[in-house]
Backbone bond lengths (Angstrom), bond angles and torsions (degrees), N, CA, C in turn:
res aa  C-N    CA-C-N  psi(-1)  N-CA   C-N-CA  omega(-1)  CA-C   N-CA-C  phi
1 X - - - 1.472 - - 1.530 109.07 -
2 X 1.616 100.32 133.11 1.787 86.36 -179.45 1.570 112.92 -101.96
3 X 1.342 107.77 164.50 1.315 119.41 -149.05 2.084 110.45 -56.65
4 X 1.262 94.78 -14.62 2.061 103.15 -168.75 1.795 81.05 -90.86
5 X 1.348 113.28 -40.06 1.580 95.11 -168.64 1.798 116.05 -74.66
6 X 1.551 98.99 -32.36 1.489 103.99 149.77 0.917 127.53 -35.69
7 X 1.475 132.69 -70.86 0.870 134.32 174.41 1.670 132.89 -47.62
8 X 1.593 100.19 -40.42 1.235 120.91 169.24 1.510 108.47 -51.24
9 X 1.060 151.73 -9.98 1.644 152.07 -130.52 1.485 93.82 -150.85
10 X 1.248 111.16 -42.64 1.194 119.08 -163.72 1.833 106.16 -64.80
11 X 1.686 88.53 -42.89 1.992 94.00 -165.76 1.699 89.25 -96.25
12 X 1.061 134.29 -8.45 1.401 116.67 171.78 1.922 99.21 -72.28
13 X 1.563 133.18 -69.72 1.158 146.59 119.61 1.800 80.14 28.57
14 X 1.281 124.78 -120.89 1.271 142.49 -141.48 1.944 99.87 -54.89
15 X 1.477 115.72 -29.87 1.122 116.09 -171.87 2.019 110.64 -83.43
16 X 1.443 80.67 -12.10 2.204 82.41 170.97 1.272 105.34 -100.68
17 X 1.301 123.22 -10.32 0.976 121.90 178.23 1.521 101.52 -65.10
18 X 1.347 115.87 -78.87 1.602 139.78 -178.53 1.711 90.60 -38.29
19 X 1.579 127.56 -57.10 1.251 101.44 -161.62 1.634 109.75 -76.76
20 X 1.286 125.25 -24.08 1.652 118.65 168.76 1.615 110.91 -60.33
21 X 1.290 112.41 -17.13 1.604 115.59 -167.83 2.005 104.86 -79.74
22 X 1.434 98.24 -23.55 1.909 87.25 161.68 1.361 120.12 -105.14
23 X 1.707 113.39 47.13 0.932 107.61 139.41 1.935 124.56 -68.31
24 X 1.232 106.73 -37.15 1.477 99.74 -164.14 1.543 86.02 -65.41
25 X 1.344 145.56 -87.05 1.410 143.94 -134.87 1.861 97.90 -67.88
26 X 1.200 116.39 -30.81 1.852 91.93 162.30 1.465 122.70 -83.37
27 X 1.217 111.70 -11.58 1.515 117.03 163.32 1.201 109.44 -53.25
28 X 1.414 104.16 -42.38 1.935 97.95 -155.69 1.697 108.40 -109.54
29 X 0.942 87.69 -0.24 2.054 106.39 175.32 1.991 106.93 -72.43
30 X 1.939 91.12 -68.50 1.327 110.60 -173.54 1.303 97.24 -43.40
31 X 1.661 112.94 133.63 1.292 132.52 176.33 1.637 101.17 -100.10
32 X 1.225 131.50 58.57 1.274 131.56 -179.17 1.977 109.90 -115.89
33 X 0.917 160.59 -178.74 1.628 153.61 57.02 1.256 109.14 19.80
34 X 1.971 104.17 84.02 1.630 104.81 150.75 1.194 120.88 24.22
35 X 1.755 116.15 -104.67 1.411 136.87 162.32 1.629 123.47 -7.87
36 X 1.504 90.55 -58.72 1.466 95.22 -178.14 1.525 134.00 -60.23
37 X 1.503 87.93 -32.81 1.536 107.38 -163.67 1.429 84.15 -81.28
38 X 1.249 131.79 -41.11 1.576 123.31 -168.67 1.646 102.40 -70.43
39 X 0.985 98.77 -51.04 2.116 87.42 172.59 1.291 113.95 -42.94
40 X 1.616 120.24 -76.94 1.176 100.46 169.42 1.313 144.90 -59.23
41 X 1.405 127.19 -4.41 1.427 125.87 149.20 1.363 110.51 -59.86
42 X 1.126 118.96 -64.53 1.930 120.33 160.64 1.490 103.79 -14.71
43 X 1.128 111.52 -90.27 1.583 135.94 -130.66 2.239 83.59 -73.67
44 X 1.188 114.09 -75.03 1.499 102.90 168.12 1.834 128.36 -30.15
45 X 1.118 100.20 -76.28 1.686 109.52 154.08 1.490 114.83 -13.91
46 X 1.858 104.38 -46.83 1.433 74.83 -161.63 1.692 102.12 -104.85
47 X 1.447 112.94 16.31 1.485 116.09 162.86 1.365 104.18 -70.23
48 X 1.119 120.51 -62.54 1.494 142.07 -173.01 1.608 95.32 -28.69
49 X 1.599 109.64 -69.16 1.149 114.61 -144.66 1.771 103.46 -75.40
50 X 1.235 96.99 -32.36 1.925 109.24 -179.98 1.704 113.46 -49.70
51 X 1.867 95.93 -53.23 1.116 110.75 178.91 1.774 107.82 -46.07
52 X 1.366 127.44 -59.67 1.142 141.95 -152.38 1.455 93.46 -76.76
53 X 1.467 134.82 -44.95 1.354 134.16 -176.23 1.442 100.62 -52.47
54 X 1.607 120.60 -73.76 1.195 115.21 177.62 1.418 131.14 -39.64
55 X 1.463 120.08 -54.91 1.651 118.99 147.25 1.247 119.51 -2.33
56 X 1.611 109.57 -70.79 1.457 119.29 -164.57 1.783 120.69 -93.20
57 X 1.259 89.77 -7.91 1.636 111.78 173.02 2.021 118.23 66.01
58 X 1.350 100.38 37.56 1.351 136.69 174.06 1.240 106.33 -53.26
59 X 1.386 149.53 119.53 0.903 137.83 -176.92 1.373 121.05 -103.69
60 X 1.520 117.64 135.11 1.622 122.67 -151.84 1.422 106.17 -111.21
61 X 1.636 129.29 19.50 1.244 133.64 136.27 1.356 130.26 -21.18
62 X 1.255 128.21 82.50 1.435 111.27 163.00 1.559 114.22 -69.77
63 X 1.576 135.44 162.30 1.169 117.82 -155.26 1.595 98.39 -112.09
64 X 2.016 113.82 -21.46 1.514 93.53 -162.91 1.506 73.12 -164.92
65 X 1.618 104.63 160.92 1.806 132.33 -174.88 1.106 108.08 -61.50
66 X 1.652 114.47 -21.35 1.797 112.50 -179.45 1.176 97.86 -79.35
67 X 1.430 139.31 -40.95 1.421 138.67 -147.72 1.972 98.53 -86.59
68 X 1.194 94.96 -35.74 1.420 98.47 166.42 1.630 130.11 -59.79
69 X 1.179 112.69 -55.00 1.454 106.05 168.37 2.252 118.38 -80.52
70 X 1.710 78.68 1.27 1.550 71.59 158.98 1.473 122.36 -81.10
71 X 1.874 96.15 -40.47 1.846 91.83 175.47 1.357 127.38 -64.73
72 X 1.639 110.49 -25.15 1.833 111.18 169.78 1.190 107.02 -74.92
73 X 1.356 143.22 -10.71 1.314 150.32 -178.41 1.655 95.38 -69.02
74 X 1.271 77.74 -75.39 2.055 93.48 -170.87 1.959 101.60 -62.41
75 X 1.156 120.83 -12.89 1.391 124.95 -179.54 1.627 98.61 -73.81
76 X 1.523 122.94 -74.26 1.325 125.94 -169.44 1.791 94.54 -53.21
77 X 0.877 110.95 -52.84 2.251 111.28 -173.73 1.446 83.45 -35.83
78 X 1.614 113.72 -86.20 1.421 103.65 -148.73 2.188 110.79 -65.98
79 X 1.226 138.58 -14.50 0.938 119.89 155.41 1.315 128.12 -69.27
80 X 1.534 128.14 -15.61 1.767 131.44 167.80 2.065 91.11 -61.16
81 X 1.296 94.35 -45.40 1.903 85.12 -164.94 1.415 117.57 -80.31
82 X 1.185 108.60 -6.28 1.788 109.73 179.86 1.655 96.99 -89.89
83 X 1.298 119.29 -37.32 1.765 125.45 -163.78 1.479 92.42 -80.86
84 X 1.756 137.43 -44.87 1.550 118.75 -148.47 1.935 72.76 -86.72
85 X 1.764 116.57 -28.89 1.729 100.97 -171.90 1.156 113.54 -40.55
86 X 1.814 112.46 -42.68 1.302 93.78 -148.08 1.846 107.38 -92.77
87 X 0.853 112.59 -13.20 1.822 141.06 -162.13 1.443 81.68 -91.80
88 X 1.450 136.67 -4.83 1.605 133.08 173.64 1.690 98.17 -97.56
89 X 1.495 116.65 -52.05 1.459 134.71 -171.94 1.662 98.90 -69.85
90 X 1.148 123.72 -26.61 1.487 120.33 167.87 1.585 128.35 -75.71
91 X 1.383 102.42 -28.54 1.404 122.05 -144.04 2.039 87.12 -90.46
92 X 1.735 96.24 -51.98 1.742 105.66 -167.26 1.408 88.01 -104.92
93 X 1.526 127.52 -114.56 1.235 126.86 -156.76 1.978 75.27 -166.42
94 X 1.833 78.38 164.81 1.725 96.26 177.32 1.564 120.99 -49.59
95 X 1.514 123.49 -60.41 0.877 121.85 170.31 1.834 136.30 -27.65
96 X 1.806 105.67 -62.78 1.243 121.92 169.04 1.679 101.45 -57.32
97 X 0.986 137.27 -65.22 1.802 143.36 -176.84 1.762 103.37 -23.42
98 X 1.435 86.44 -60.75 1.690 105.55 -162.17 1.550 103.65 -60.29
99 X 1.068 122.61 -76.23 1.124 135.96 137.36 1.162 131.17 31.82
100 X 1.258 124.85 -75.04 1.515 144.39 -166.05 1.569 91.30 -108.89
101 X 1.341 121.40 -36.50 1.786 111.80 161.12 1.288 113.73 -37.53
102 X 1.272 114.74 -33.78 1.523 106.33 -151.01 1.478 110.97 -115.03
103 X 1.687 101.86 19.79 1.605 106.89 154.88 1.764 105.72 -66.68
104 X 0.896 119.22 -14.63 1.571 123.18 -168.56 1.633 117.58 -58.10
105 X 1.359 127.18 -33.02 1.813 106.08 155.37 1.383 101.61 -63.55
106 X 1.423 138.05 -55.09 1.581 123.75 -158.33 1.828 118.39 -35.15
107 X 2.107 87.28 -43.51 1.459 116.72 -151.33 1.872 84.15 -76.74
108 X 1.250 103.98 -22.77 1.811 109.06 -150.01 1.990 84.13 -82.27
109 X 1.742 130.15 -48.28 1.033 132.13 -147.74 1.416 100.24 -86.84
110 X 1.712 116.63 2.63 1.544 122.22 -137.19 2.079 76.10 -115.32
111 X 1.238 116.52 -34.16 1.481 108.76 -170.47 1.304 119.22 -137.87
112 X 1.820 117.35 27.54 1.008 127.94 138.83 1.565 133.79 -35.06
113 X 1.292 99.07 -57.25 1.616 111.21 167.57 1.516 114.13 -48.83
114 X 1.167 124.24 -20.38 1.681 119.24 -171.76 1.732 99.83 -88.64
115 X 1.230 106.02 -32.91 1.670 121.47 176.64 1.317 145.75 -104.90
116 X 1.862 98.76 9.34 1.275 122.54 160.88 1.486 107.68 -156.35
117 X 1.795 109.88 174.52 1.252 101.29 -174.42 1.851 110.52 -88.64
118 X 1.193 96.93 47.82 1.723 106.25 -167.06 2.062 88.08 -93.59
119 X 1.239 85.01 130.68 1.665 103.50 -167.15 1.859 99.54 -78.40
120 X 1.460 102.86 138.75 1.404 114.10 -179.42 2.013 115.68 -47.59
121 X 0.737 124.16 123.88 1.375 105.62 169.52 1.710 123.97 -140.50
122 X 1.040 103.71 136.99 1.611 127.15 -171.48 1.742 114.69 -28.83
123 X 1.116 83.58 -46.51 1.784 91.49 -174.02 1.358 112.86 -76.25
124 X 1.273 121.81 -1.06 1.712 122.87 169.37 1.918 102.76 -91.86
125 X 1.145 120.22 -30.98 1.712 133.31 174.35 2.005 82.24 -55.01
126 X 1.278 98.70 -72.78 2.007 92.48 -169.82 1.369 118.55 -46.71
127 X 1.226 104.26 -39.49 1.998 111.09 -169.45 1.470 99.76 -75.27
128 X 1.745 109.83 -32.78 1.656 104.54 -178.81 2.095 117.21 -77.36
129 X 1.216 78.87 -14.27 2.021 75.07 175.41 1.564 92.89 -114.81
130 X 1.458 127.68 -22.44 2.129 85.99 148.27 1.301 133.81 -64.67
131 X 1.507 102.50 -20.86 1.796 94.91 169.44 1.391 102.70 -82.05
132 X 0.690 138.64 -29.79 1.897 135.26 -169.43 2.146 82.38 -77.72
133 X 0.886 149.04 -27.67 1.448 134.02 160.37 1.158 118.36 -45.35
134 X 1.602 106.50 -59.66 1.570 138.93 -157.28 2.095 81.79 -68.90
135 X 0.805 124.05 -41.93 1.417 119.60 -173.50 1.353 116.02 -75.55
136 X 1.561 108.02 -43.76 1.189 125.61 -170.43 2.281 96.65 -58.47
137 X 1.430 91.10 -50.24 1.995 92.53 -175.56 1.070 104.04 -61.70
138 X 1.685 124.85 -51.00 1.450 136.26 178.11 1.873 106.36 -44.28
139 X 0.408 132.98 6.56 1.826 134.07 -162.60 1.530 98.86 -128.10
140 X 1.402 110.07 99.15 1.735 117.29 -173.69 1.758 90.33 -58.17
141 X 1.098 135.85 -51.20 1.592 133.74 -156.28 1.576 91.42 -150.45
142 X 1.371 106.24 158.25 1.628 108.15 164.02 1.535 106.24 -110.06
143 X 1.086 133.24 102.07 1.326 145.17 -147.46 1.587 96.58 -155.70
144 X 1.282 140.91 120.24 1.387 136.34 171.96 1.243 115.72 -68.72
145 X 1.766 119.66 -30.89 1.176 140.01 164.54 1.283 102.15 -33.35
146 X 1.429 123.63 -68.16 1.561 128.33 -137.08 1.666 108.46 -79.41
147 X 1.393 105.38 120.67 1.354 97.94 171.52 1.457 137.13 -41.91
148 X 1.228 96.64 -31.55 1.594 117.49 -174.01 1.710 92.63 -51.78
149 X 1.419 109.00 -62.30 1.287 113.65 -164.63 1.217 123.14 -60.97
150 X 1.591 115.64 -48.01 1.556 148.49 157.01 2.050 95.20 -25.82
151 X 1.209 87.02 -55.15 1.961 103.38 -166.29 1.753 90.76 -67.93
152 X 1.099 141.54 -33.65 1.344 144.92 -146.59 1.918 92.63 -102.50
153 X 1.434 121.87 -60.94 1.447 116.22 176.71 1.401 118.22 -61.53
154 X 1.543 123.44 -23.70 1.142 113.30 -164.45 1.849 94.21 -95.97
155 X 1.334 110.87 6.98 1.544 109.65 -177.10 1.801 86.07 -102.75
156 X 1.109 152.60 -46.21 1.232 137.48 146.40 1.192 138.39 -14.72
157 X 1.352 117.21 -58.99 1.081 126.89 157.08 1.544 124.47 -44.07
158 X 1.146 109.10 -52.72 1.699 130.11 161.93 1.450 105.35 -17.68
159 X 1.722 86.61 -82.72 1.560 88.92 171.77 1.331 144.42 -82.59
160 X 1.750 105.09 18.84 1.382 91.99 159.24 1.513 117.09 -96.77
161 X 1.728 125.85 -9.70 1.230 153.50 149.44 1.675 107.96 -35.28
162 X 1.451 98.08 -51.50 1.952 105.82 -176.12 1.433 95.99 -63.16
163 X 1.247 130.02 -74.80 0.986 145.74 168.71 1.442 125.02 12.81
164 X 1.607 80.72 -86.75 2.107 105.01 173.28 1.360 85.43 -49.10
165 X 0.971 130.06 -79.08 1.345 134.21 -133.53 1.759 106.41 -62.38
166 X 0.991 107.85 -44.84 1.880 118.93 166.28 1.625 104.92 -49.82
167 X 1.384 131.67 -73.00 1.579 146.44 161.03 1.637 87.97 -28.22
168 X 1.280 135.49 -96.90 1.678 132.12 -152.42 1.590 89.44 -40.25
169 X 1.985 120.58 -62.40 1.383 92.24 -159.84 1.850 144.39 -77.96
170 X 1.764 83.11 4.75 1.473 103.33 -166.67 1.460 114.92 -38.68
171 X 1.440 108.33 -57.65 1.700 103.27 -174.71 1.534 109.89 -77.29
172 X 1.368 128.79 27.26 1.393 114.52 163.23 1.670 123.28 -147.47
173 X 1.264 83.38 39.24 1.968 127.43 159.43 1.586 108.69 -83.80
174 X 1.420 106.70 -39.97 1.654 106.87 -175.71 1.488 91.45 -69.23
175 X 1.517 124.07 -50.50 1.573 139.31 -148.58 1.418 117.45 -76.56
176 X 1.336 110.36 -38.96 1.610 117.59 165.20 0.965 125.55 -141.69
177 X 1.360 139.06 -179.30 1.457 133.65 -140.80 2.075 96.72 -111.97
178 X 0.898 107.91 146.33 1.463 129.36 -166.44 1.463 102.61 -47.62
179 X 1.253 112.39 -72.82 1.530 122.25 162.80 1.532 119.18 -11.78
180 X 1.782 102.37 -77.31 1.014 99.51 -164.93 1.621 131.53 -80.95
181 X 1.460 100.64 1.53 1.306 124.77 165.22 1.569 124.97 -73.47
182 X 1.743 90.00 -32.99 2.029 94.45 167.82 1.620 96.31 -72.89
183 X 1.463 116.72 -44.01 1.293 125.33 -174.60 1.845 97.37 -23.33
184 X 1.193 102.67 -91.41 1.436 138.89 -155.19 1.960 99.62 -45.88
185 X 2.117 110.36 -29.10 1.429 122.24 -163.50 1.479 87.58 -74.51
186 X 1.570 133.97 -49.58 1.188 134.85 -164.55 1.301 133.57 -58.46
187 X 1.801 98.00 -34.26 1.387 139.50 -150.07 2.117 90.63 -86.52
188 X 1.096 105.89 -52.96 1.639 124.12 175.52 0.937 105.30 -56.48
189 X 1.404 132.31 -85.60 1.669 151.29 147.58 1.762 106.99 6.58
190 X 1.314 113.00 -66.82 1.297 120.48 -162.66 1.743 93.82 -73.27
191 X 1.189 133.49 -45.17 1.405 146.22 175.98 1.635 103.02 -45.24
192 X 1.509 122.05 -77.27 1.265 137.32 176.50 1.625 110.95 -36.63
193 X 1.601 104.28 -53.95 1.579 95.02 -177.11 1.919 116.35 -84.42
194 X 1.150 102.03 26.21 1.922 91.51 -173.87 1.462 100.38 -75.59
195 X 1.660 131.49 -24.64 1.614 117.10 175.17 1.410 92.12 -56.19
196 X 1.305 147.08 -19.93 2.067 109.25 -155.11 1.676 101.64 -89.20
197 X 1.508 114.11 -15.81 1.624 128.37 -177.01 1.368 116.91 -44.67
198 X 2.318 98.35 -26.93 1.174 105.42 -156.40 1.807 107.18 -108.86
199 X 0.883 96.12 -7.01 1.658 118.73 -170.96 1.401 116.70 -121.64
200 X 1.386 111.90 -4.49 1.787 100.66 -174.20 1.947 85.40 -132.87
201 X 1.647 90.64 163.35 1.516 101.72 160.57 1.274 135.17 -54.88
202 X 1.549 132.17 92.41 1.467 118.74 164.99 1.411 127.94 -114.22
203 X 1.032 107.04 39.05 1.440 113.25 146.15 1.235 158.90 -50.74
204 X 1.598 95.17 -44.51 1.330 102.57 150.25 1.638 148.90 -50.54
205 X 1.392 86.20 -19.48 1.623 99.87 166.17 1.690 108.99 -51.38
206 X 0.965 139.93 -83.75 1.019 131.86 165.06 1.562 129.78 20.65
207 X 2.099 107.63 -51.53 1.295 93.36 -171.00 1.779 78.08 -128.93
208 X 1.263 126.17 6.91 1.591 123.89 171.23 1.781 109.55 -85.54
209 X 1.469 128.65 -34.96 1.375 122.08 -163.03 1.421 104.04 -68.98
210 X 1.272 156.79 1.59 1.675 122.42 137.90 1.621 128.79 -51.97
211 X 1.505 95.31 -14.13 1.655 93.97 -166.00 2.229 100.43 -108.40
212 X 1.132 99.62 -3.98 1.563 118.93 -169.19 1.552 88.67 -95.68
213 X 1.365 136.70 -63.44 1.221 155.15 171.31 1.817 101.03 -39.80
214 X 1.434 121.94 -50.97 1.246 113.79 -154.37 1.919 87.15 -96.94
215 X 1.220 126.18 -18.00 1.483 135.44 161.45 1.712 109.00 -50.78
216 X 1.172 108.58 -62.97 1.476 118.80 -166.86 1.572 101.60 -63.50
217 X 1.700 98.95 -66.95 1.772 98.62 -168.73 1.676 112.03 -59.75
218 X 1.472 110.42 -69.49 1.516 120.30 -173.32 1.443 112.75 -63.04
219 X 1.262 148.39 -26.80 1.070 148.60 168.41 1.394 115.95 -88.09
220 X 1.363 127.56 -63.51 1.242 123.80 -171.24 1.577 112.50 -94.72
221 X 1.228 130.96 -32.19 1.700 132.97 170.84 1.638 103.01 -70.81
222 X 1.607 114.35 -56.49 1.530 95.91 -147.81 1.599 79.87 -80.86
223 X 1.582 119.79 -75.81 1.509 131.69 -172.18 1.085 122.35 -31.74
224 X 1.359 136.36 -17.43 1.384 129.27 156.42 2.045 111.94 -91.96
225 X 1.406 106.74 -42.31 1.621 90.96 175.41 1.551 112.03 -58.03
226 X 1.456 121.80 -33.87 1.477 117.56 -171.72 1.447 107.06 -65.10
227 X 1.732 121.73 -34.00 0.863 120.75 -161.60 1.682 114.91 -59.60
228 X 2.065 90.11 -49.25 1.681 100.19 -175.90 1.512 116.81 -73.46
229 X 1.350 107.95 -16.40 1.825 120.97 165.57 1.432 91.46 -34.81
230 X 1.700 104.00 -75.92 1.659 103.51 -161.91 1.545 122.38 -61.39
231 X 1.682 123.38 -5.95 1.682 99.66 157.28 0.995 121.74 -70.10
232 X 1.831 125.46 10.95 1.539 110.57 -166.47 1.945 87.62 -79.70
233 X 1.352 112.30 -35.55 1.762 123.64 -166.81 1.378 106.69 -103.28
234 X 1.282 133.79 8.24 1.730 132.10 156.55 1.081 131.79 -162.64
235 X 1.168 118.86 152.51 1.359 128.97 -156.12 1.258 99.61 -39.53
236 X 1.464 126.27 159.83 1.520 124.50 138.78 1.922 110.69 -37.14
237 X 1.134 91.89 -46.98 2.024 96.63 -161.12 1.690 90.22 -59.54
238 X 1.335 132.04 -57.10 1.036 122.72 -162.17 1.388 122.27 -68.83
239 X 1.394 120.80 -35.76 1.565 140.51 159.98 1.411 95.62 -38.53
240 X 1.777 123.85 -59.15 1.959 118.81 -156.03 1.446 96.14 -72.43
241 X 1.435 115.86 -20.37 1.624 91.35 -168.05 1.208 98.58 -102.01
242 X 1.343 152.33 -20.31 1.486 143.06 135.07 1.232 112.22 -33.12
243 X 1.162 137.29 -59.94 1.371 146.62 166.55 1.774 94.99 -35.83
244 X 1.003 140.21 -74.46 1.575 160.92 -157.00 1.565 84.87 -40.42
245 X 1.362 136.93 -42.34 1.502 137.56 -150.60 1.599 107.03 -85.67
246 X 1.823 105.81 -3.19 1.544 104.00 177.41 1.704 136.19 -64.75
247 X 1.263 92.78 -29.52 1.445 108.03 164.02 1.742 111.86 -64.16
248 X 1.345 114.21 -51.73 1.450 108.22 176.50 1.645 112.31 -45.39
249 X 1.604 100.21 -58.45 1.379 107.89 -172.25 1.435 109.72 -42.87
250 X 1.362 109.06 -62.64 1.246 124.59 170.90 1.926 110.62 -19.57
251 X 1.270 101.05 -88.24 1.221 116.49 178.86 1.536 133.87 -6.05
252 X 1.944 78.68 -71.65 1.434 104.20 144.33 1.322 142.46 -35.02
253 X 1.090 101.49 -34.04 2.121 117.66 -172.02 1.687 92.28 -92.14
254 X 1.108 97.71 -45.54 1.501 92.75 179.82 1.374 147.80 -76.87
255 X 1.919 108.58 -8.37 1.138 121.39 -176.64 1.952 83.35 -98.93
256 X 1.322 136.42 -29.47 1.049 116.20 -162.14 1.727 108.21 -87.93
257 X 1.815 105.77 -26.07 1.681 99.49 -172.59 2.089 97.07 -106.65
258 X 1.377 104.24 -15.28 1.794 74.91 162.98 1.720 102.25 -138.08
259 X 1.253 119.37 48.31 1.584 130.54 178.10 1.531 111.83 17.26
260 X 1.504 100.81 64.22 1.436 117.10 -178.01 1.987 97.04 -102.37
261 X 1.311 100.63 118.37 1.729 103.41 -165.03 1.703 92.38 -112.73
262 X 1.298 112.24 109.59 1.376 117.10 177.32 1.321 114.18 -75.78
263 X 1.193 116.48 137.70 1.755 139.08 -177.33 1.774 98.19 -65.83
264 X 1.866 94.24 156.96 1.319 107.62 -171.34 1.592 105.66 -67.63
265 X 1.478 139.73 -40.72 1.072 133.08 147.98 1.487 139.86 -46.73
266 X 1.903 113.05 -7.94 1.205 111.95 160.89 1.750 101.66 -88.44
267 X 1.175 133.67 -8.94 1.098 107.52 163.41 1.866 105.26 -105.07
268 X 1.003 141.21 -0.09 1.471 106.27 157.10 1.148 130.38 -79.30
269 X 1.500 107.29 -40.19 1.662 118.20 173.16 1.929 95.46 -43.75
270 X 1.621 116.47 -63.55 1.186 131.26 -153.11 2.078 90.49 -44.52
271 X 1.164 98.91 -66.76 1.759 112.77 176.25 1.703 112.71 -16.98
272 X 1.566 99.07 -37.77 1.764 91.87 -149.59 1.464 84.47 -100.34
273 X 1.209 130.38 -31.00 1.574 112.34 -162.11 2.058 82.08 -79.72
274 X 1.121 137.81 -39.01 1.764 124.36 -149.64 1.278 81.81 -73.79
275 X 1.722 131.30 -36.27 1.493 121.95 168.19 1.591 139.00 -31.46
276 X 1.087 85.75 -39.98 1.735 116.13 -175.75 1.265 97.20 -64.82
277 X 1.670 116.37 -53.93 1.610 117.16 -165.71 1.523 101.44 -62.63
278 X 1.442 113.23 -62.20 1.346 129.51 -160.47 1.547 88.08 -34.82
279 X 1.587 106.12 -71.98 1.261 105.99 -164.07 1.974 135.75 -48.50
280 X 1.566 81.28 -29.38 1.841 90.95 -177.32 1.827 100.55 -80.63
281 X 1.501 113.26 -43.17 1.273 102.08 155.38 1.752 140.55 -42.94
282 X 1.166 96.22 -23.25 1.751 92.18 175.48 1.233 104.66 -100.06
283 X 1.346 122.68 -29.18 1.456 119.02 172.53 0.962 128.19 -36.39
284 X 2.049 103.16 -50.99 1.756 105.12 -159.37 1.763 93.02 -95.71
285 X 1.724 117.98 18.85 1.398 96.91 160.60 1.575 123.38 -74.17
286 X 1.623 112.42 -17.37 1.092 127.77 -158.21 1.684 105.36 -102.92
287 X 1.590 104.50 -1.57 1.578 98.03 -162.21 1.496 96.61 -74.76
């Protein structure tokens, strides 16, 4: 690869990064019902993404009944982690949400072994109780009461939701193309949630869909296809620790569009868990 096309990969790479990174501050902006807002991220998403398959002439074959209830498998995972995400980003503030999301390689390297024949190993036990630190500082009080905290477990949860759902889809990343696999996550997702349309407030759509619209396309259509574009040109390891910078981005988006100023303990706690990644990321370059 030469060094301009490197580069070229590199800032496309860094630019899905940044655009998946406002998920937390339109999560926590949108004045919608959890639920809702996740349908229509679904249900848009998966125009977006159909449209673009056909474009590129992607083929939306699934091949067999196992592979099918693998994608509703991995469909319900990633809608439990976008709904407790965002009901985390509501509950505390962007920072804490993002944050505690992104214990999710530790949580992801921590139960691999139950779902492949990838052998248990010691140094994920250490990286998993520095993030349980990084949480422990991150946590203004331990109070069940406190939203903060409430906002901090249900961002755990998140990522143990991301997680599963990464593990179920691993072996069928080789099998079909990235796209059409978010294709197919949205397509389920948007199906599963049509009871909340009928039972929750959506009204707000009305004066929320510029920011639901720029959720679905720029965050979840372009920022995740660009993202899986770039494993075709880098490692997994190098993608997670680029990936690792979403919370910053985040942060960023969020102190400038809702002047959310994170505490000196959201950045040390914040330090030790992106540590964890960095670190398990360089590891498995060497495994």
């Amino acid at each position: 690869m030469s060094d301009k096309s490197h580069l070229n990969h590199l800032l496309w790479l860094t630019i899905g990064t940044i655009f998946i990174s406002t998920s937390g501050a339109l999560g926590k902006y949108i004045s919608m019902p959890t639920p809702v807002i996740i349908w229509w991220r679904s249900f848009l998403a998966a125009i977006f993404l159909l449209l673009f398959c056909l474009y590129k002439g992607i083929d939306l074959k699934i091949n067999n009944r196992k592979d099918r209830w693998t994608f509703f498998l991995a469909a319900t995972f990633m809608g439990a982690h976008w709904i407790t995400y965002f009901y985390a980003l509501k509950l505390s503030n962007v920072a804490l949400g993002m944050l505690s999301l992104f214990t999710f390689p530790v949580i992801t390297a921590l139960l691999e072994p139950l779902f492949s024949k990838t052998k248990f190993d010691l140094i994920h036990v250490l990286l998993g109780l520095l993030v349980l630190i990084g949480i422990y500082i991150l946590a203004p009080e331990f109070d069940l009461k406190s939203s903060q905290l409430q906002g901090i477990l249900l961002g755990l949860l998140s990522a143990l939701c991301y997680a599963l759902r990464i593990l179920i889809l691993k072996g069928q990343v080789v099998k079909y193309n990235g796209t059409m696999l978010m294709f197919y996550q949205v397509v389920v997702l948007a199906v599963i949630l049509i009871p909340v349309l009928f039972f929750m407030d959506t009204s707000n759509i009305t004066t929320q869909y510029p920011y639901v619209i720029l959720l679905a396309l720029l965050t979840t259509a372009i920022g995740h296809t660009l993202f899986v574009n770039s494993l075709k040109y880098f490692k997994a390891s190098t993608a997670s620790i680029i990936g690792s910078s979403q919370p910053i981005f985040g942060i960023i988006i969020a102190y400038f569009f809702l002047n959310e100023i994170p505490t000196i303990h959201t950045f040390v706690g914040g330090t030790l868990i992106l540590l964890t990644v960095v670190i398990e990321s360089i590891r498995s370059k060497f495994k």
